[in-house]
BALOBA-1460 file (C-alpha; in Angstrom, 3 decimals):
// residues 278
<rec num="1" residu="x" x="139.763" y="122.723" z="166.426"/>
<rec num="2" residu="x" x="138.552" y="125.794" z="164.885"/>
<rec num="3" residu="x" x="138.621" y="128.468" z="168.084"/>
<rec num="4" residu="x" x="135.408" y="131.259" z="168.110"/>
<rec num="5" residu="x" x="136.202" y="134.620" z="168.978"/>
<rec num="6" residu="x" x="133.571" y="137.159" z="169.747"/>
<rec num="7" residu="x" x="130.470" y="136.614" z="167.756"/>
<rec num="8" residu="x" x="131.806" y="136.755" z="164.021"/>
<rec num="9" residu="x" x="135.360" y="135.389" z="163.696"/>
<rec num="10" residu="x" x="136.136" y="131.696" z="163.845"/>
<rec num="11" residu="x" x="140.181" y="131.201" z="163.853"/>
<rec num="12" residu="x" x="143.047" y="128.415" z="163.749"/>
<rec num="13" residu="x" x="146.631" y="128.070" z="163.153"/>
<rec num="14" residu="x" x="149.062" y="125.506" z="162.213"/>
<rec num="15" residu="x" x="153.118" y="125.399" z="161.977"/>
<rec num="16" residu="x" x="155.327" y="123.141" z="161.164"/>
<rec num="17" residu="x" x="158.928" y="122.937" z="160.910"/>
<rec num="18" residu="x" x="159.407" y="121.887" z="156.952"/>
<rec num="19" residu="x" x="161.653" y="119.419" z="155.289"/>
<rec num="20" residu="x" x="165.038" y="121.070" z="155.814"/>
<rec num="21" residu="x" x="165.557" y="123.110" z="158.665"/>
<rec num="22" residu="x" x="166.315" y="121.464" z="161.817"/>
<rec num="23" residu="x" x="164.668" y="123.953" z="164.252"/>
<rec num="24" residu="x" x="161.183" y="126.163" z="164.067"/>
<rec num="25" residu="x" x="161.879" y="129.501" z="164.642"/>
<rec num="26" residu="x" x="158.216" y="130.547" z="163.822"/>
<rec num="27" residu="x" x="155.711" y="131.426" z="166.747"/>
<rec num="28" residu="x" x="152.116" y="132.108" z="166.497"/>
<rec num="29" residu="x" x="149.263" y="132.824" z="169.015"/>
<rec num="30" residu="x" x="145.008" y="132.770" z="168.284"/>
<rec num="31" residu="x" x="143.998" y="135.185" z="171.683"/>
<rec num="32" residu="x" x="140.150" y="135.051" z="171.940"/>
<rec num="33" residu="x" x="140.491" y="137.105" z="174.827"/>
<rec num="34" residu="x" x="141.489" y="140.187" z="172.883"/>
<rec num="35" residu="x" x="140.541" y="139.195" z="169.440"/>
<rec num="36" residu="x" x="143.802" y="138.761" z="168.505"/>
<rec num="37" residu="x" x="145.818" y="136.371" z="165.758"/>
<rec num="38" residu="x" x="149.612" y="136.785" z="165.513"/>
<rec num="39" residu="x" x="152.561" y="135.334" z="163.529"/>
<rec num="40" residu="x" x="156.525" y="136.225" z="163.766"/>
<rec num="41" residu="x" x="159.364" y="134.609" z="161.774"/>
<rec num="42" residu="x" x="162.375" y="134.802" z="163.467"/>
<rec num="43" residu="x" x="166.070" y="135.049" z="161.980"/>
<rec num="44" residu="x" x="169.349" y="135.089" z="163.570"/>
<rec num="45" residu="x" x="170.618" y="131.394" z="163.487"/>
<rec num="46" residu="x" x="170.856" y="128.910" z="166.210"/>
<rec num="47" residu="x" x="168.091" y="129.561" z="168.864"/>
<rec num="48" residu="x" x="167.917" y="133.200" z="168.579"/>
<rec num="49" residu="x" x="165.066" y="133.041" z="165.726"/>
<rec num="50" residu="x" x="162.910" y="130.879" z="168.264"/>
<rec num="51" residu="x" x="163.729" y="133.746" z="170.738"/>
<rec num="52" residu="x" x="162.592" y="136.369" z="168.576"/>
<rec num="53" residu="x" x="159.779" y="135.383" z="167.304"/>
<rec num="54" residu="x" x="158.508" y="133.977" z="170.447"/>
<rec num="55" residu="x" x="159.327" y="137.456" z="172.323"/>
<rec num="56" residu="x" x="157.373" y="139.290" z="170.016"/>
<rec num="57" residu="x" x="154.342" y="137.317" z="170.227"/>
<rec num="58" residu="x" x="154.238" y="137.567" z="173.944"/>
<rec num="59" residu="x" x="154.826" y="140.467" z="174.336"/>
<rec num="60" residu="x" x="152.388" y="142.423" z="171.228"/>
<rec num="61" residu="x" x="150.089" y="139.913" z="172.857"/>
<rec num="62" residu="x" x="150.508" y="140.985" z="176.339"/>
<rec num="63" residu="x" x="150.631" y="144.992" z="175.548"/>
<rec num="64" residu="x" x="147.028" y="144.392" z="173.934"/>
<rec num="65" residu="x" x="145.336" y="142.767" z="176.911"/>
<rec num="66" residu="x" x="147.053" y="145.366" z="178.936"/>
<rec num="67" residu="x" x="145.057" y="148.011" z="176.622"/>
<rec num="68" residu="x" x="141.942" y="145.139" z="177.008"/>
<rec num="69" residu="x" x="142.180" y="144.716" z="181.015"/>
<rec num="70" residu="x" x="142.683" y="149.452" z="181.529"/>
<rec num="71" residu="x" x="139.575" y="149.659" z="179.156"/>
<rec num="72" residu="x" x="136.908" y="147.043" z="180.323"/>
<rec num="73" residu="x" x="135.759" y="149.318" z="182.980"/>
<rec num="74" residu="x" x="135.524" y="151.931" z="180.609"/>
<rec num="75" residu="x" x="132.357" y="151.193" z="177.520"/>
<rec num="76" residu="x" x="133.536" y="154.747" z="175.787"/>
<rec num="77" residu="x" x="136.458" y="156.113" z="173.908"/>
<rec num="78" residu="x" x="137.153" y="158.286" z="176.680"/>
<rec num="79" residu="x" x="137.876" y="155.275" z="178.343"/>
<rec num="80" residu="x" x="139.982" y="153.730" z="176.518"/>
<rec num="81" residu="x" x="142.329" y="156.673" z="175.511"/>
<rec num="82" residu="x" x="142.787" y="156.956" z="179.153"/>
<rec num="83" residu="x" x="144.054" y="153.431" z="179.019"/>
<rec num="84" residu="x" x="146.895" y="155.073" z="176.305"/>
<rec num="85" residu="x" x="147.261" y="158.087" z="178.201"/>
<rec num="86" residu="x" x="148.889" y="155.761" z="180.852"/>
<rec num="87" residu="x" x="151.980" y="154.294" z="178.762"/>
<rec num="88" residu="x" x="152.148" y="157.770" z="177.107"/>
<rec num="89" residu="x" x="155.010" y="160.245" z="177.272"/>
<rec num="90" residu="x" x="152.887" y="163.282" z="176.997"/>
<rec num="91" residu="x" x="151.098" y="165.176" z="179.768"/>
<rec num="92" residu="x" x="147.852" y="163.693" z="180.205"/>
<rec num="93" residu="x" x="146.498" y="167.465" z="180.150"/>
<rec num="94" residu="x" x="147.827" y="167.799" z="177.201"/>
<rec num="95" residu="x" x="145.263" y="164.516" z="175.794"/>
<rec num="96" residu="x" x="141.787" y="165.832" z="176.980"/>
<rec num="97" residu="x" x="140.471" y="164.010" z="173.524"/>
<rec num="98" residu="x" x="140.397" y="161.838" z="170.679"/>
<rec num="99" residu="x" x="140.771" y="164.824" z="168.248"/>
<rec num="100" residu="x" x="144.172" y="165.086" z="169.812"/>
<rec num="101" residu="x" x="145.298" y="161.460" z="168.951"/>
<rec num="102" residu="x" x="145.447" y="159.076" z="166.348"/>
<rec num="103" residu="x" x="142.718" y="156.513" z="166.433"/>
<rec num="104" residu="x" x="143.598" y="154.884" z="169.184"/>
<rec num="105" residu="x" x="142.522" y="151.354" z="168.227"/>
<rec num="106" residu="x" x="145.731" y="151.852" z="165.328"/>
<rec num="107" residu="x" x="148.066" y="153.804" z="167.849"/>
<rec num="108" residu="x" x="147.876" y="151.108" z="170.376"/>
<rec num="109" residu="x" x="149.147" y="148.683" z="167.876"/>
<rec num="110" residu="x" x="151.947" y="151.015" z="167.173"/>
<rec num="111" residu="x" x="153.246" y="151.651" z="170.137"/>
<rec num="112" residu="x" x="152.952" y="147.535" z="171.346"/>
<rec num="113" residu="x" x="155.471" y="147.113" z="168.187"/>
<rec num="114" residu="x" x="157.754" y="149.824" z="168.593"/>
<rec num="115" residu="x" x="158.436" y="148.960" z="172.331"/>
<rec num="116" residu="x" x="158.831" y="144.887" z="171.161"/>
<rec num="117" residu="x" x="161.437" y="146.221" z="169.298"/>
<rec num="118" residu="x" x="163.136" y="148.387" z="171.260"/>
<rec num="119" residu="x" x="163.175" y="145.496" z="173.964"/>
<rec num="120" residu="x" x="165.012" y="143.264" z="171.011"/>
<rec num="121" residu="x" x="167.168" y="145.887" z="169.732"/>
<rec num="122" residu="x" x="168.375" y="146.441" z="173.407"/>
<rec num="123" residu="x" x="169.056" y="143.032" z="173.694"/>
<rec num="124" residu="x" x="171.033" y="143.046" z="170.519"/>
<rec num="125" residu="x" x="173.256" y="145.771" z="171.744"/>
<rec num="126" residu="x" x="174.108" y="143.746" z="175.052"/>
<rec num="127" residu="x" x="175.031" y="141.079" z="173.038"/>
<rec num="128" residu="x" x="177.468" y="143.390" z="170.879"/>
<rec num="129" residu="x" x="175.649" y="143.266" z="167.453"/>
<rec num="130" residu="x" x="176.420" y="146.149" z="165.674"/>
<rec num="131" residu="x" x="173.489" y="148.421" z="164.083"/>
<rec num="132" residu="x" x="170.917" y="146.603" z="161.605"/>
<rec num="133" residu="x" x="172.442" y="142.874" z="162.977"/>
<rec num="134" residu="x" x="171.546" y="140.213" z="165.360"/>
<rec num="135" residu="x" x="168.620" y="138.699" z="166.144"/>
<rec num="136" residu="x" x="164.869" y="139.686" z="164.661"/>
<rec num="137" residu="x" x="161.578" y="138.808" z="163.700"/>
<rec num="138" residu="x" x="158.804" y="139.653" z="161.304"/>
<rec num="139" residu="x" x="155.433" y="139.821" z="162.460"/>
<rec num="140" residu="x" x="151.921" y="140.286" z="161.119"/>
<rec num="141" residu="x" x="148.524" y="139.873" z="162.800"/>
<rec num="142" residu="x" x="145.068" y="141.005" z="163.036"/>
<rec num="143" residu="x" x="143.370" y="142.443" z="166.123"/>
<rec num="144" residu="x" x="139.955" y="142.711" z="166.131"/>
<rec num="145" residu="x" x="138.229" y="144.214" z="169.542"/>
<rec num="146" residu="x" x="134.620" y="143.945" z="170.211"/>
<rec num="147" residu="x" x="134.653" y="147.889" z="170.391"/>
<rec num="148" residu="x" x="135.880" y="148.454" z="166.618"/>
<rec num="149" residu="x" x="133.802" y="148.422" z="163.213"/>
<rec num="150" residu="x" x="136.734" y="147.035" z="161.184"/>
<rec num="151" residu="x" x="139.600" y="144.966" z="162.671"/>
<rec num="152" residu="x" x="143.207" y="146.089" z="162.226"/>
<rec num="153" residu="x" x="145.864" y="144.491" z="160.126"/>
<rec num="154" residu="x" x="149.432" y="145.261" z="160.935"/>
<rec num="155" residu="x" x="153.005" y="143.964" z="159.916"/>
<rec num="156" residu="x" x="156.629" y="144.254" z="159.463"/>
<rec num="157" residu="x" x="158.921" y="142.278" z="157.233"/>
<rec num="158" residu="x" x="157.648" y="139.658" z="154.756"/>
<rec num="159" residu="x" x="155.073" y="137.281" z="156.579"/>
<rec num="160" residu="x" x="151.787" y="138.493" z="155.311"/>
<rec num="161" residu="x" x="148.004" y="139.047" z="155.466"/>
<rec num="162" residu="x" x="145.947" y="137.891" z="152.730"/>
<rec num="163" residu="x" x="142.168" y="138.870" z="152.406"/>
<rec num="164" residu="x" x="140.188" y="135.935" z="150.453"/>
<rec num="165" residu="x" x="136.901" y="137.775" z="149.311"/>
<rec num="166" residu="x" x="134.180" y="136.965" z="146.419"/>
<rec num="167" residu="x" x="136.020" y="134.092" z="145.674"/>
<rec num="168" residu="x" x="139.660" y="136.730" z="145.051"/>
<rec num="169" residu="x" x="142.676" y="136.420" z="146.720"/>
<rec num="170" residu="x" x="144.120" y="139.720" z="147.640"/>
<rec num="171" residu="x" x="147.348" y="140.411" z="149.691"/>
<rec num="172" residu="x" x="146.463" y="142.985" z="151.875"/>
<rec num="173" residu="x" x="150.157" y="143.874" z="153.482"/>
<rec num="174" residu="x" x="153.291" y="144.930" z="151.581"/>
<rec num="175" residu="x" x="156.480" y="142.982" z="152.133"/>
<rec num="176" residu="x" x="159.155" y="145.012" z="153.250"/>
<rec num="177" residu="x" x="161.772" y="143.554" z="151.462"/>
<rec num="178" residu="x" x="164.354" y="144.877" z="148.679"/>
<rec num="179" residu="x" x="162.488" y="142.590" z="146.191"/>
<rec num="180" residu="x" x="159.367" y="143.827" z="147.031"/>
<rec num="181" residu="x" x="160.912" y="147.167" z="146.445"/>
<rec num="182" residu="x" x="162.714" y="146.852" z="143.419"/>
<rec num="183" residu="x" x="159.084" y="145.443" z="142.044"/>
<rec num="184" residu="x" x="157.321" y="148.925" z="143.088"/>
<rec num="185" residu="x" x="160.197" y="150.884" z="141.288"/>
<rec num="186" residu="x" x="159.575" y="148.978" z="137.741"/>
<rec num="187" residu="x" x="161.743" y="145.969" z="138.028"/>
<rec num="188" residu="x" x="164.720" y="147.080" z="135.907"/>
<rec num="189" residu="x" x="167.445" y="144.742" z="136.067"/>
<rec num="190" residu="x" x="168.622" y="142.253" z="137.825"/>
<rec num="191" residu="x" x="166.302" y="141.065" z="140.261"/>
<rec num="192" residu="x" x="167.548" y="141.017" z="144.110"/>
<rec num="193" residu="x" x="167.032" y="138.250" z="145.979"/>
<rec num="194" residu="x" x="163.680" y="137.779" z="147.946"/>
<rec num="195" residu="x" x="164.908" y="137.055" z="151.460"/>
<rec num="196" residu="x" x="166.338" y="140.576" z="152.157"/>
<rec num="197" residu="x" x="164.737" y="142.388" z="154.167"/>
<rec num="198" residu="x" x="164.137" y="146.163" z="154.532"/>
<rec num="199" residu="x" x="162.309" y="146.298" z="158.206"/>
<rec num="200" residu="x" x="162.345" y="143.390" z="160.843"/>
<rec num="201" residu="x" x="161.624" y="144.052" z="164.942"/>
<rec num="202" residu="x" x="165.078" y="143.747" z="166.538"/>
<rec num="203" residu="x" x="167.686" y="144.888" z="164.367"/>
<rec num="204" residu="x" x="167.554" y="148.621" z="163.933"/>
<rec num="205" residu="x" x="166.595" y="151.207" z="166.603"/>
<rec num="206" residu="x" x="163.652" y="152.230" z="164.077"/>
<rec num="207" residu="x" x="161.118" y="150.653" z="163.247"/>
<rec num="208" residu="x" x="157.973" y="151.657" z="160.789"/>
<rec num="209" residu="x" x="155.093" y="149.330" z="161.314"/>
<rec num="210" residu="x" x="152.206" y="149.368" z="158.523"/>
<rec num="211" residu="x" x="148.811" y="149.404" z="160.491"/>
<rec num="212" residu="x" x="145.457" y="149.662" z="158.964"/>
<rec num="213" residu="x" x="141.822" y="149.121" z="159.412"/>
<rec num="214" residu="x" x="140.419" y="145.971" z="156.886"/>
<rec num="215" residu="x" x="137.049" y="146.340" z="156.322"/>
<rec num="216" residu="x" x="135.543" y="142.617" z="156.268"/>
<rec num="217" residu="x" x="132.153" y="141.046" z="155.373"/>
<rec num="218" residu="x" x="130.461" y="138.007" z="156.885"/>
<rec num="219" residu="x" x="131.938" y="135.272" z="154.261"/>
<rec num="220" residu="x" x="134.989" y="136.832" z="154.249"/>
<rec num="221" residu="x" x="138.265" y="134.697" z="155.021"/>
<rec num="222" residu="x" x="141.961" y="135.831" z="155.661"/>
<rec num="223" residu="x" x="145.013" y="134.052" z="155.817"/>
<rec num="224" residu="x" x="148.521" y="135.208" z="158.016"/>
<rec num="225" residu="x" x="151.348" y="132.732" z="157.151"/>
<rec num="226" residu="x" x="155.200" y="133.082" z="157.160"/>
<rec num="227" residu="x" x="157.253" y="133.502" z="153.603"/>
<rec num="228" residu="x" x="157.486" y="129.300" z="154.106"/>
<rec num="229" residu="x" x="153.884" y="129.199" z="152.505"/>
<rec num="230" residu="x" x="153.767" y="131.686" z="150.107"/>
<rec num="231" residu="x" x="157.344" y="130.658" z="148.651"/>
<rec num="232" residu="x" x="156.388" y="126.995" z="148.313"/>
<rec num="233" residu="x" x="152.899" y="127.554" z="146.888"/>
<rec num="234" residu="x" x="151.293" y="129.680" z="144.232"/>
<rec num="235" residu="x" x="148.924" y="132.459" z="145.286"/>
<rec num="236" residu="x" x="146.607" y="130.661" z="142.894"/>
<rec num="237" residu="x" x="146.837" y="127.330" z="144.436"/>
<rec num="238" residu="x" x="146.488" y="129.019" z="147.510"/>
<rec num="239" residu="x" x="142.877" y="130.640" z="146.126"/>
<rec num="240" residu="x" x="141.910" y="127.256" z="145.138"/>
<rec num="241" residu="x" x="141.691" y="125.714" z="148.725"/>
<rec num="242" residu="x" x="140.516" y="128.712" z="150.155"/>
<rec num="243" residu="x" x="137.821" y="128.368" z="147.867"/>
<rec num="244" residu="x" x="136.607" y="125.385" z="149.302"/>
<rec num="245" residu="x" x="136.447" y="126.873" z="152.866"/>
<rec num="246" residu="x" x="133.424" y="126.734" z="155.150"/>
<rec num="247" residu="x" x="132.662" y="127.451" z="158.569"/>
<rec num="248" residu="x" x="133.253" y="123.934" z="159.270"/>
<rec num="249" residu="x" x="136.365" y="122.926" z="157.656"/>
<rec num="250" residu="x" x="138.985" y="125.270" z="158.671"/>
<rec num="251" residu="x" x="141.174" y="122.961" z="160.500"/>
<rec num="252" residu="x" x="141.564" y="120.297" z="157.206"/>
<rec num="253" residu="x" x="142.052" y="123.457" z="154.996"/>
<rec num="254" residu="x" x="145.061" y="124.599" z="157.516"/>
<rec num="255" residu="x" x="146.404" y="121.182" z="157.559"/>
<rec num="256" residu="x" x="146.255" y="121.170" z="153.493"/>
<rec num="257" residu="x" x="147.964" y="124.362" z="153.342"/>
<rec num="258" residu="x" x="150.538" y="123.238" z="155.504"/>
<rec num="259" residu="x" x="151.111" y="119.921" z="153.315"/>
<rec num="260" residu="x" x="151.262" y="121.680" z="150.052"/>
<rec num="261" residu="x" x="154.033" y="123.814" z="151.267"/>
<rec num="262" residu="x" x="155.955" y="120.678" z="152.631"/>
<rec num="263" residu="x" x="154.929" y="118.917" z="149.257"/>
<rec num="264" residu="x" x="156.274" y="121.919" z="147.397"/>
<rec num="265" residu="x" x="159.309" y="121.183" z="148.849"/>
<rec num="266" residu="x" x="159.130" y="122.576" z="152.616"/>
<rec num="267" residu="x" x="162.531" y="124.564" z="152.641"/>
<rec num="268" residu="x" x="161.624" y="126.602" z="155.143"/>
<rec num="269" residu="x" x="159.358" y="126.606" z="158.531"/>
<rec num="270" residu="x" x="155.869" y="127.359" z="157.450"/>
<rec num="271" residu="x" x="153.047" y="128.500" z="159.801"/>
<rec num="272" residu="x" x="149.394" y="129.258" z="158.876"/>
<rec num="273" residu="x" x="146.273" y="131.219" z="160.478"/>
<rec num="274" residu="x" x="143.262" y="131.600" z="158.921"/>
<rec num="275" residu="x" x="140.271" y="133.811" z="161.161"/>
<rec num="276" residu="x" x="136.946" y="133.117" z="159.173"/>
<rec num="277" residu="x" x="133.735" y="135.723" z="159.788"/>
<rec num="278" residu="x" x="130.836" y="134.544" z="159.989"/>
């Protein structure tokens, strides 16, 4: 059932293993605490996918009501960039205000993925995987606190964010994937394949995270799924069930989505969340 966060956002999520694989290494987690929906694909064979993915959401997910639980006795932005000011490296003279700091709504986000990361990539090492090996995870979400105008949309690797609006699908994050990249230089040649990936949270020491405000509208729908969607089904078949979304029906619209991507031939774990304002 459909879960309501705050006043304006109803959300639910489905995932399913597929036809092939033997194991789901996706996680995914709807907080109505914090506002938050989250997705992470894991890679790394055996169980250290599940790991991954799993770490990450816990742990973005704890970092965030962290933030939540240091700013909730606090109803300004002074408040709550004292609640960053604690995990932060700088003098807290140094942070006297907001002028001084990204917004700290996006830099909160940041700094929950860099240190997921780090924990991973740390783990990695103890294991003995070299540089850029090992296990990992993608992982896009959207947060969206009672105290911001716009929620934020954030990711890294190829699980994405889409943004269905006047009846248009749009995808609102960028994979980070050689494909995707040989695409935005002109698409000369030979095509790479699609599963590469550029960016994932475990493998390297450094990590880039894309984080951004999406402006939404009352109507508005979006959808965060794993590559085993979008590589089974057509963005336009996609757009057509979205288009028959209501306030009502977003649990048999998740459950469709789900089946067309096992009827499409399900090669790959597939996971779903779809937060509908209202």
């Amino acid at each position: 059932m459909a879960e309501k966060i705050g006043e304006h956002l109803l959300a639910v999520g489905r995932s399913n293993v597929g036809c092939v694989r033997p194991l789901n290494e996706d996680s995914f987690h709807i907080d109505g605490a914090t506002g938050l929906l989250i997705l992470a694909d894991g890679m790394g064979g055996h169980d250290a996918g599940e790991v991954a993915s799993a770490h990450v959401v816990q742990e973005v997910t704890e970092r965030i009501r962290q933030f939540m639980n240091a700013s909730s006795d606090h109803h300004s932005e002074e408040g709550m960039l004292a609640g960053i000011a604690q995990d932060s490296e700088l003098d807290p003279e140094e942070q006297a205000t907001l002028d001084d700091l990204p917004n700290p709504v996006l830099l909160v986000v940041r700094e929950a993925l860099t240190v997921v990361n780090a924990e991973l990539n740390q783990l990695n090492q103890e294991r003995g995987h070299p540089e850029d090996s090992g296990m990992g995870s993608t992982v896009v979400g959207l947060w969206a606190p009672p105290f911001s105008a716009y929620p934020v949309v954030f990711h890294v690797g190829d699980s994405r964010l889409y943004l269905f609006h006047g009846g248009q699908l749009q995808q609102k994050t960028r994979d980070h994937s050689l494909y995707q990249q040989w695409l935005s230089f002109g698409g000369k040649g030979m095509p790479p394949p699609q599963n590469i990936l550029l960016q994932a949270i475990g493998p390297s020491r450094i990590v880039t995270p894309d984080v951004q405000f999406l402006p939404v509208y009352a109507g508005d729908t979006v959808l965060i799924c794993s590559d085993g969607l979008t590589g089974m089904v057509t963005d336009a078949a996609i757009a057509g069930v979205l288009a028959e979304l209501t306030a009502d029906n977003l649990d048999s619209v998740c459950d469709r989505l789900i089946t067309m991507a096992r009827e499409g031939g399900g090669r790959d774990n597939v996971t779903v969340i779809l937060g509908h304002f209202i």
